[in-house]
C-alpha positions in Angstrom: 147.5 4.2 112.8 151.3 4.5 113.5 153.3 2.1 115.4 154.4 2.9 118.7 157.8 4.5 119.3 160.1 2.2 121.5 162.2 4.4 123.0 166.1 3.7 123.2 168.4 3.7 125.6 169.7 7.2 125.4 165.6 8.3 125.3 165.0 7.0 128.6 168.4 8.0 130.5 167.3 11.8 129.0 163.5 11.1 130.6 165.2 10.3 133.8 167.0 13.2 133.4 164.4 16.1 132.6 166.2 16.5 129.5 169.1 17.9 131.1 172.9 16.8 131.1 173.6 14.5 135.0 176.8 17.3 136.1 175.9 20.4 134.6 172.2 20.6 134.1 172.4 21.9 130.9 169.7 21.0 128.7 170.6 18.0 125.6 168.3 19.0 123.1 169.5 21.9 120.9 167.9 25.3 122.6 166.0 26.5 119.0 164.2 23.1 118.6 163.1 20.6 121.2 161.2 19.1 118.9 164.2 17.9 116.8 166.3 14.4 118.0 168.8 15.4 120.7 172.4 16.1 119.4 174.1 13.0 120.6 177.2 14.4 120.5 175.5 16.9 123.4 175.8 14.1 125.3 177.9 10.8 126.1 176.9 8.2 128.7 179.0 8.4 132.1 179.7 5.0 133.3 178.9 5.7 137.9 181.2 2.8 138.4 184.7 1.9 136.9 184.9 -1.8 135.5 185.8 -4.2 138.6 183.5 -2.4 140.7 181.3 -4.6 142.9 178.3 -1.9 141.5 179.2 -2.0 138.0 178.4 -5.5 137.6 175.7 -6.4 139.2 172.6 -7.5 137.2 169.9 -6.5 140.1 166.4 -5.5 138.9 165.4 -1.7 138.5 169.7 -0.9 139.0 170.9 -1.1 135.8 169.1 2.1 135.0 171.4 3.5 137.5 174.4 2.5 136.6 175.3 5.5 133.9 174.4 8.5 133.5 174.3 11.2 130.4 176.8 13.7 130.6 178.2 16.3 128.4 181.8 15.4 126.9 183.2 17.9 129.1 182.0 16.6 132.4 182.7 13.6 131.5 186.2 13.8 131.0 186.7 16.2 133.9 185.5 13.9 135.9 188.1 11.3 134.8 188.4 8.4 137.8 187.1 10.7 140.7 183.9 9.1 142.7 180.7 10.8 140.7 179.2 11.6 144.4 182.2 14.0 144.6 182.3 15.7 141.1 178.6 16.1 141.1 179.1 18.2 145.0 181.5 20.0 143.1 179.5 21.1 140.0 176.3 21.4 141.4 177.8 24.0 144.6 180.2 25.7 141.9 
């Protein structure tokens, strides 16, 4: 019998996720083989809060799940400092 698989950090944000990048919904895993490990590089994690935020700190059960997001390199540095409420309105209406 094989152990079971703990799933990492980067597995569980991509659950959360449906598999799909936070801003542009594009899907992590490589299109020809979901059955392969996710291309990493596909996707980075997007800090919600800058450092020094009250929200960014705070060590609250069930939020620290919330706290970043994965996001395609792109996204992620067009998003730069701007509130992530904001650039998501602005990539999910186009």
């Amino acid at each position: 019998m094989s152990k079971p698989r703990i799933l990492s950090r980067f597995d569980k944000k991509m659950i959360r996720q449906d598999g799909k990048r936070f801003y542009c919904r594009v899907d992590i895993y490589p299109a020809n083989n979901m059955l392969d490990k996710p291309q990493r590089s596909m996707a980075t994690f997007d800090h919600l809060f800058p450092k020094g935020h009250p929200l960014a700190n705070r060590k609250t059960s069930g939020q620290e799940r919330d706290k970043a997001v994965l996001a395609c390199f792109g996204c992620n540095k067009d998003r730069g400092s701007a509130p992530w409420e904001e650039f998501y309105k602005l990539k999910v209406n186009g």
